[in-house]
KEDRENTI-129152 format. One record per residue (C-alpha): chain; residue in one letter; x, y, z. Coordinates in steps of 0.25 Angstrom, whole numbers, padded with zeros to 4 digits. Layout:
BEGIN
REC   chaine   residu    east   north      up
REC        A        a       X       Y       Z
...
***
This chain:
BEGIN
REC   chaine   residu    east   north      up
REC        A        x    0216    0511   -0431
REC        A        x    0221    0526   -0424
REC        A        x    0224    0536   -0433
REC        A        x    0240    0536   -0434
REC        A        x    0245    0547   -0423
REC        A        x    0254    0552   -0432
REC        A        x    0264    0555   -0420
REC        A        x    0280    0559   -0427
REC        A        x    0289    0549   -0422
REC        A        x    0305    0553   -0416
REC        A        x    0316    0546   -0414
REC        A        x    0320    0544   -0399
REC        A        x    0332    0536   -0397
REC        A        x    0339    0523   -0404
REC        A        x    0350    0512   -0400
REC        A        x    0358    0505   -0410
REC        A        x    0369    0495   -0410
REC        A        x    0377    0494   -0423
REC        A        x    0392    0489   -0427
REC        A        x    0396    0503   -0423
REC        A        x    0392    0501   -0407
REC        A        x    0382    0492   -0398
REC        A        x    0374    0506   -0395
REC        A        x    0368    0517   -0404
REC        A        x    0378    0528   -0396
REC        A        x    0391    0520   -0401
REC        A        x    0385    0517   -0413
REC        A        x    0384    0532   -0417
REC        A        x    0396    0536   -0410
REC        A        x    0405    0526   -0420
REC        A        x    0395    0530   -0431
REC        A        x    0398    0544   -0431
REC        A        x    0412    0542   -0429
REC        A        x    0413    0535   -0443
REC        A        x    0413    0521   -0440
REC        A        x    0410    0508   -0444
REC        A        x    0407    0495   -0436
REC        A        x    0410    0484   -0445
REC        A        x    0419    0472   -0441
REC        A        x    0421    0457   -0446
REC        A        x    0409    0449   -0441
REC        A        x    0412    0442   -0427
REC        A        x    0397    0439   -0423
REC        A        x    0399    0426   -0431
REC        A        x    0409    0418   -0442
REC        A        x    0406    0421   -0457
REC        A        x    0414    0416   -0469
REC        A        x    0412    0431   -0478
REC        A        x    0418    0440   -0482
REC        A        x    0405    0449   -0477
REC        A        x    0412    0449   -0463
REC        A        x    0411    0463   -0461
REC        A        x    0398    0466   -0449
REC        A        x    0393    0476   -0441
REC        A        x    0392    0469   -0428
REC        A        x    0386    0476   -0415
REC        A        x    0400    0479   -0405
REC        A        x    0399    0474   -0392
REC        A        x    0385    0469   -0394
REC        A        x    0383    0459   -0381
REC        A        x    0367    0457   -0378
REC        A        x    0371    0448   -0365
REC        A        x    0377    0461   -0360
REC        A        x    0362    0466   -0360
REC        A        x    0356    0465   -0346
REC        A        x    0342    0459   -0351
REC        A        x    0350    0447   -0358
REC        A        x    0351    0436   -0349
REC        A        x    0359    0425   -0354
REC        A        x    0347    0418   -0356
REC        A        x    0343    0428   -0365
REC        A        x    0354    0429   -0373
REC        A        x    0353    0414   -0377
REC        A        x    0340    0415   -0380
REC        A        x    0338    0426   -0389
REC        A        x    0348    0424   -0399
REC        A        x    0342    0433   -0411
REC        A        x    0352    0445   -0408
REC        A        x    0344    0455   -0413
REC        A        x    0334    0454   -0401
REC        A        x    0344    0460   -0390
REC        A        x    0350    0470   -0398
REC        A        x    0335    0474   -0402
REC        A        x    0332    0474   -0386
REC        A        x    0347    0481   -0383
REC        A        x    0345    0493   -0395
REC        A        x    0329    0494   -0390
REC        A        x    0335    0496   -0378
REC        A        x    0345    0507   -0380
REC        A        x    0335    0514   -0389
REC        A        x    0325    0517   -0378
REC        A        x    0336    0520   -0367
REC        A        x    0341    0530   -0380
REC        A        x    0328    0536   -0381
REC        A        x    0323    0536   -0366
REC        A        x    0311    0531   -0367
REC        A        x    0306    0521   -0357
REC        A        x    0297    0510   -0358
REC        A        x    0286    0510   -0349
REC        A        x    0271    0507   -0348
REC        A        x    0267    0518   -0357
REC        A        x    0280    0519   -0366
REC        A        x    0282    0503   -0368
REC        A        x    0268    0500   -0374
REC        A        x    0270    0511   -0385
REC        A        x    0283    0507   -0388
REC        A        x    0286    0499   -0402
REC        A        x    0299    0492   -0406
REC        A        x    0300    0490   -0421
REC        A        x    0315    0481   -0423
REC        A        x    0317    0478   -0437
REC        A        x    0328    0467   -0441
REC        A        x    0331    0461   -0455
REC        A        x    0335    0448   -0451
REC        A        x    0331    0445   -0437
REC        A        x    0335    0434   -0427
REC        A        x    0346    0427   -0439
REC        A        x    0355    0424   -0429
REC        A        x    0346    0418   -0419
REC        A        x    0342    0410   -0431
REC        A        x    0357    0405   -0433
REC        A        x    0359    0400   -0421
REC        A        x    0345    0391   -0421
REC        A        x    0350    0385   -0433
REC        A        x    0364    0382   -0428
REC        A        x    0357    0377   -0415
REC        A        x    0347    0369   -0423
REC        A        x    0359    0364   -0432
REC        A        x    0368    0358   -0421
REC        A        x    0359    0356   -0409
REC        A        x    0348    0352   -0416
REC        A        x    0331    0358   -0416
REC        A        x    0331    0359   -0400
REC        A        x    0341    0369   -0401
REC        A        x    0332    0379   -0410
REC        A        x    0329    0389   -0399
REC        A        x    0316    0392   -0395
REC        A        x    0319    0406   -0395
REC        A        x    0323    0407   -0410
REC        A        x    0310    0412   -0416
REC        A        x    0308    0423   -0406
REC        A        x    0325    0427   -0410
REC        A        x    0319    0428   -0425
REC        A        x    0307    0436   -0422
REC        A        x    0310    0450   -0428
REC        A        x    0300    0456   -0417
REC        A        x    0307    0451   -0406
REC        A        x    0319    0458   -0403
REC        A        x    0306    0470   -0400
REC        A        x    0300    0460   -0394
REC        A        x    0312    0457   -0384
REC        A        x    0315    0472   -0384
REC        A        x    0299    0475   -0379
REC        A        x    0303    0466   -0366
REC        A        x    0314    0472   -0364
REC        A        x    0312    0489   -0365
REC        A        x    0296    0487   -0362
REC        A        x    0290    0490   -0374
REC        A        x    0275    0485   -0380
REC        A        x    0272    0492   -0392
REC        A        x    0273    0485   -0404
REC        A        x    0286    0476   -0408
REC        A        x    0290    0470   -0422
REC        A        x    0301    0469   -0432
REC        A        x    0300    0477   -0445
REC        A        x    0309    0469   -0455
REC        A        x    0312    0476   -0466
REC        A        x    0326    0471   -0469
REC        A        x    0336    0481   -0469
REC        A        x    0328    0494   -0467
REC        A        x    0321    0488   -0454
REC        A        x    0325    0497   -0447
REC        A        x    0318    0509   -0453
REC        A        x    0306    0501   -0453
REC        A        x    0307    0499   -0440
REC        A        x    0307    0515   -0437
REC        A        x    0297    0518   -0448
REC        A        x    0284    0509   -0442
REC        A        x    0289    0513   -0429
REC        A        x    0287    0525   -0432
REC        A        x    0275    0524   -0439
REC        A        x    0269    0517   -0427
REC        A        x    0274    0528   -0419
REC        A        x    0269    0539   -0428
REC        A        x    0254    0531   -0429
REC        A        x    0254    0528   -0413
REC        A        x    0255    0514   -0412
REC        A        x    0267    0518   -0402
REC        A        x    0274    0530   -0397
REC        A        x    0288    0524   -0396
REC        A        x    0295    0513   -0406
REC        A        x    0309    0507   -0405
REC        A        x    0314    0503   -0420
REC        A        x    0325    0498   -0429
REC        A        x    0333    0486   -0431
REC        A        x    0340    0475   -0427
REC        A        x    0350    0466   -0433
REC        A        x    0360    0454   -0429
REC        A        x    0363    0449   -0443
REC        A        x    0377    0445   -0442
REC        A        x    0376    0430   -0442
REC        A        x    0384    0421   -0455
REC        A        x    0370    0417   -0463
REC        A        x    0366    0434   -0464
REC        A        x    0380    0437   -0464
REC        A        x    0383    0427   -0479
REC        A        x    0369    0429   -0483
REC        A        x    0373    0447   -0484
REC        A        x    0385    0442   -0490
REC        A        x    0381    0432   -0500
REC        A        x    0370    0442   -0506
REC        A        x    0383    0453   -0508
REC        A        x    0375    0463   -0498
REC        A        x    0387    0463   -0487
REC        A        x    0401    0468   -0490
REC        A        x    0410    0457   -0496
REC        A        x    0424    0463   -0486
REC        A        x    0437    0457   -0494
REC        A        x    0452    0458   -0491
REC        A        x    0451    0470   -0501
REC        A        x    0438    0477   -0496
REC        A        x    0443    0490   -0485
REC        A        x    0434    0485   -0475
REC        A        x    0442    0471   -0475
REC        A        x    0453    0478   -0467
REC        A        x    0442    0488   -0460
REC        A        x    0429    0483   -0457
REC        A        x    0423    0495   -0455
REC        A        x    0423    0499   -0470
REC        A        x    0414    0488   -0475
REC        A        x    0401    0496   -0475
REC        A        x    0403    0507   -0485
REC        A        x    0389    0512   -0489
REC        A        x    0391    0522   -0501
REC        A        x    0404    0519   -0505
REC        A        x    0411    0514   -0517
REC        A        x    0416    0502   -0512
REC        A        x    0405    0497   -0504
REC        A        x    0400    0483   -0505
REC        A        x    0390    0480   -0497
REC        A        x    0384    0482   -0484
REC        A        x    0389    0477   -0468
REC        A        x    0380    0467   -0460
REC        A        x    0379    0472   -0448
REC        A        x    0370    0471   -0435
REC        A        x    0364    0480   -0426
REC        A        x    0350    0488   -0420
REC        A        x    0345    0501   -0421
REC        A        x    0333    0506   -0414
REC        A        x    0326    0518   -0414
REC        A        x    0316    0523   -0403
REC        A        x    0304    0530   -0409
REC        A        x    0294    0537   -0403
REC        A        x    0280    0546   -0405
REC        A        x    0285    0562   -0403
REC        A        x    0274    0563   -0392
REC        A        x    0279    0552   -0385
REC        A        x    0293    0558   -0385
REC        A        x    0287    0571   -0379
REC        A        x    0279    0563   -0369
REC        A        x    0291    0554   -0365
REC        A        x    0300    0565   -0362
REC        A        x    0308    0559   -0374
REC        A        x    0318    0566   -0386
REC        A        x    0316    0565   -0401
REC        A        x    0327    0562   -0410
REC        A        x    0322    0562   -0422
REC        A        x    0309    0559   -0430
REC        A        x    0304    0549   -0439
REC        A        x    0299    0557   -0449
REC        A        x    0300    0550   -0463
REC        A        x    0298    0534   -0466
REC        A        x    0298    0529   -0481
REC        A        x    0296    0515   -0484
REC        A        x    0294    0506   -0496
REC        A        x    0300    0493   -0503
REC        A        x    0307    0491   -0515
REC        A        x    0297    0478   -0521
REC        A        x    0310    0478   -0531
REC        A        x    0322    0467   -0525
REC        A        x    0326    0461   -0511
REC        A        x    0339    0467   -0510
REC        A        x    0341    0478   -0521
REC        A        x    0334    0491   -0518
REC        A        x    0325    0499   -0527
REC        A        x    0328    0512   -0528
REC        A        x    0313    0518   -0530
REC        A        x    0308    0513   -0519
REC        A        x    0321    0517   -0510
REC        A        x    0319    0531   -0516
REC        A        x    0306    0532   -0511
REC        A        x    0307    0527   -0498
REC        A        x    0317    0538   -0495
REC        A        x    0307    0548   -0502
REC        A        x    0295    0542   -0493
REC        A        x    0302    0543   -0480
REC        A        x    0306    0559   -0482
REC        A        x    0292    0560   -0489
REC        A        x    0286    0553   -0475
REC        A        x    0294    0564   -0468
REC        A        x    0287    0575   -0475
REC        A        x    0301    0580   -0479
REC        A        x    0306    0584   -0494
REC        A        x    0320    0577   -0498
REC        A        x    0328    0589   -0497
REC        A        x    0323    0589   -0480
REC        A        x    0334    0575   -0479
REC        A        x    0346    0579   -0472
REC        A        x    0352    0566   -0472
REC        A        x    0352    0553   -0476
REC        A        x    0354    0538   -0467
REC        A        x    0356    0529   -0481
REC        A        x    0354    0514   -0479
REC        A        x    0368    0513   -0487
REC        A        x    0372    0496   -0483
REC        A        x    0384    0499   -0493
REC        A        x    0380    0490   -0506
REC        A        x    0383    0494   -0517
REC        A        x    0370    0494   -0524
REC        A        x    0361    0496   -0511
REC        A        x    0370    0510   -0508
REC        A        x    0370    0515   -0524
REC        A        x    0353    0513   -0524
REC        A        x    0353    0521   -0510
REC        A        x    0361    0533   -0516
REC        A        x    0354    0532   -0529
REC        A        x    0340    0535   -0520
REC        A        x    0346    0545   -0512
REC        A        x    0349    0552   -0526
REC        A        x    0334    0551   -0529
REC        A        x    0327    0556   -0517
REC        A        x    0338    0567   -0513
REC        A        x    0342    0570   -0529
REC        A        x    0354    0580   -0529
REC        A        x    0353    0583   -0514
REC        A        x    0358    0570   -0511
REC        A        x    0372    0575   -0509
REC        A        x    0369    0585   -0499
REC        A        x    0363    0573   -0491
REC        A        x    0374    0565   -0480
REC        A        x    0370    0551   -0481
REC        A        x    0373    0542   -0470
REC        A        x    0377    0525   -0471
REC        A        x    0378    0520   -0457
REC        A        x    0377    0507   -0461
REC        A        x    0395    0511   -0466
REC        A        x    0397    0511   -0451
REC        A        x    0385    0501   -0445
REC        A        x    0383    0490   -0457
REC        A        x    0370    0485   -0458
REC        A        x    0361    0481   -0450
REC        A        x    0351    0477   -0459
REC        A        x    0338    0479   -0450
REC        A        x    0344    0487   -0440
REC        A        x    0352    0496   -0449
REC        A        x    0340    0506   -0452
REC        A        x    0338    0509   -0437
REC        A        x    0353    0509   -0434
REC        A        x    0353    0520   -0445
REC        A        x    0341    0529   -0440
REC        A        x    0346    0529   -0426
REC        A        x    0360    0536   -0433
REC        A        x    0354    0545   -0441
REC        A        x    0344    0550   -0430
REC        A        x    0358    0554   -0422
REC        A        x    0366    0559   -0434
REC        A        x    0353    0569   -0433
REC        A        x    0355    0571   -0419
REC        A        x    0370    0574   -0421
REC        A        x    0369    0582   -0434
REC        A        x    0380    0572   -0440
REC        A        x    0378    0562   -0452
REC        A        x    0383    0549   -0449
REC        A        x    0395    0544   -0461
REC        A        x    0394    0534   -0471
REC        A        x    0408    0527   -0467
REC        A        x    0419    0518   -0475
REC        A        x    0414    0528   -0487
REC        A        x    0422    0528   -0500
REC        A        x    0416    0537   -0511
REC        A        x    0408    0530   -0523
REC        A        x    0407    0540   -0534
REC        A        x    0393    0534   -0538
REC        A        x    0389    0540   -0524
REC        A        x    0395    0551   -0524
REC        A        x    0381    0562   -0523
REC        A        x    0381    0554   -0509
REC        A        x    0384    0562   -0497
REC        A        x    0386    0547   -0490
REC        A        x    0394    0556   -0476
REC        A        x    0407    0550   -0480
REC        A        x    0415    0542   -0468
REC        A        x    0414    0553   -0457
REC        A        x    0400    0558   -0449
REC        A        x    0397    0573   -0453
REC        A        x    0390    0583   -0447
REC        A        x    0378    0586   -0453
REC        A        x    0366    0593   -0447
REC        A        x    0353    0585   -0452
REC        A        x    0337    0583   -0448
REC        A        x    0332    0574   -0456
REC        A        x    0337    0560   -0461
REC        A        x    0334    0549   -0470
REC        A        x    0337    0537   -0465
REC        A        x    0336    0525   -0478
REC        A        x    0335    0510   -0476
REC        A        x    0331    0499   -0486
REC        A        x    0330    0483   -0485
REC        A        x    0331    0470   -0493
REC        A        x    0317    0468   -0497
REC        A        x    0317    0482   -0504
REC        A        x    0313    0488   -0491
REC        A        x    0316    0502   -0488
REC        A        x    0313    0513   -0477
REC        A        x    0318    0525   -0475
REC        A        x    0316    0534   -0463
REC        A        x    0317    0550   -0461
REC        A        x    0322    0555   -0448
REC        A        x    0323    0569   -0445
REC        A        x    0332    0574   -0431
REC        A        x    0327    0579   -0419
***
């Protein structure tokens, strides 16, 4: 094999469609304005009290100019539109082209945690009341987790390598950390990664809720009245995390193929840290979280006291937000204060595989805006009080380099270092 090239990899554009708006511009516009875009589930009927989603607005695929009604019906996996629709907006976001020489050195890296589940349901209900026959052919290629990449290379144009990285609910940043790898080694000089989830059918919906992840809204919880209230990563009161879908992809590319492109850097890759926890399938381990952190700002060539700001993976569990804040404490000791720390998933849920990418793409323009985005629907919990958590309103706060924190079940973890351009 080549020696690797070593080449540093920078951000160029993204897309994102989240509970907060159908594109990346309304979501930051609503994000940054303090909101939250949760709402009781309308996607489908579901006796629980775990009601409360994130669902994409005015999400209509058939309103796509490439989705013949044909299409529509035959690719019934939701996430493989809104991969091809958010692939899509990335590249026009970044303005980059696909051609004969940019198209075959162009990667796409999706990852998901549950893939086509939906396509999956309505097999089963076809196969339940029509009978075998009615099992679609296509089914298999909807619950392929390379496919949506596959269907977003016909598309957009691109050859380079295609696949899903599945790492549960830190996807996402694996997706952006072997992109970048490839990138950094040559094997391409452009990558579009992150995630992509449609979860919000009733088997996913009851099975977060039987296993006490998702917040349990009753008649005396606040969101019951208000929705928007029921993600509340840090507080006192909060009780679990909201089930939401959405997309988040990044487009990276190889700093001379920027220049070479006529292109514009956003921001740079510059740190990845990466392990697993080989201690329980959902409960995390703190030694091994701490040293993701400490690997990815070690991987950045940076010291600790170089982090301006944190993006934490804050879901809003009780246990899963205590463990976060308790590593925080280890790797930033008594500077930890002094750091703000950002929980989108208060305004955007979770979104499981695509929540990781949704979250770089916010904190790559929080760095370009000198503003840190708020962790929303807060109420002070006094055993997090040494947390700078950017209580309820944006803040402006001039910053270079963030980190950008995302663990999975499985006891999987990556954490990413970004630094603005």
């Amino acid at each position: 094999m080549k020696a690797p090239l070593n080449r540093r990899v920078q951000v160029i554009g993204y897309a994102a469609a989240t509970a907060l708006g159908n594109t990346f511009g309304r979501t930051w516009e609503a994000a940054a304005a303090g909101r939250a875009g949760f709402r009781r589930l309308s996607r489908c009927a579901v006796e629980s009290r775990s009601n409360v989603v994130g669902e994409i607005p005015d999400w209509d695929p058939a309103a796509f100019g490439y989705v013949s009604r044909k299409e529509a019906s035959l690719w019934n996996a939701g996430f493989v539109f809104l991969t091809m629709e958010t692939c899509r907006q990335a590249l026009a976001d970044a303005g980059l082209e696909m051609d004969t020489a940019t198209g075959p050195r162009t990667a796409c890296l999706i990852g998901s945690a549950l893939n086509g589940t939906d396509s999956f349901r309505i097999a089963m209900g076809n196969h339940t009341r029509l009978g075998p026959l009615k099992v679609s052919p296509y089914l298999l290629p909807n619950l392929c987790a390379n496919l949506p990449a596959g269907k977003a290379g016909m598309l957009l144009g691109f050859t380079g390598p295609i696949f899903s990285p599945q790492g549960a609910c830190a996807s996402g940043n694996h997706a952006i950390a072997i992109g970048a790898r490839m990138i950094r080694d040559g094997d391409c000089d452009f990558a579009l990664v992150g995630g992509v989830e449609t979860c919000l059918v009733p088997e996913i919906i009851l099975g977060f809720a039987n296993m006490l992840a998702t917040i349990n809204v009753g008649p005396k919880d606040r969101a019951h009245e208000d929705p928007a209230q029921a993600s509340r990563p840090f507080s006192v009161d909060r009780k679990g995390f909201v089930l939401a879908e959405g997309a988040g992809i990044l487009v990276l590319a190889a700093e001379e193929a920027i220049q070479a492109h006529g292109l514009a850097p956003r921001a740079e890759v510059l740190g990845i840290g990466w392990n697993s926890d080989a201690h329980h399938f959902t409960r995390p381990n703190p030694a091994t979280v701490v040293r993701a952190m400490r690997d990815a700002i070690d991987d950045a060539a940076l010291a600790v006291e170089d982090v301006d700001a944190v993006n934490a993976h804050g879901t809003s569990t009780p246990t899963g937000d205590g463990v976060e804040a308790d590593c925080l404490r280890t790797v930033f000791g008594r500077r930890l204060p002094r750091i703000p720390i950002s929980a989108n998933k208060s305004q955007v849920g979770h979104s499981l595989g695509a929540s990781a990418a949704i979250e770089a793409a916010l904190a790559i323009e929080a760095m370009r805006r000198q503003v840190v985005l708020p962790t929303v629907n807060h109420r002070p919990d006094p055993g997090l009080a040494d947390l700078d958590v950017v209580p309820n309103a944006a803040r402006r706060y001039p910053h270079e380099i963030v980190l950008s924190n995302s663990f999975g079940f499985g006891g999987t973890n990556c954490c990413i270092v970004f630094r603005g351009m």
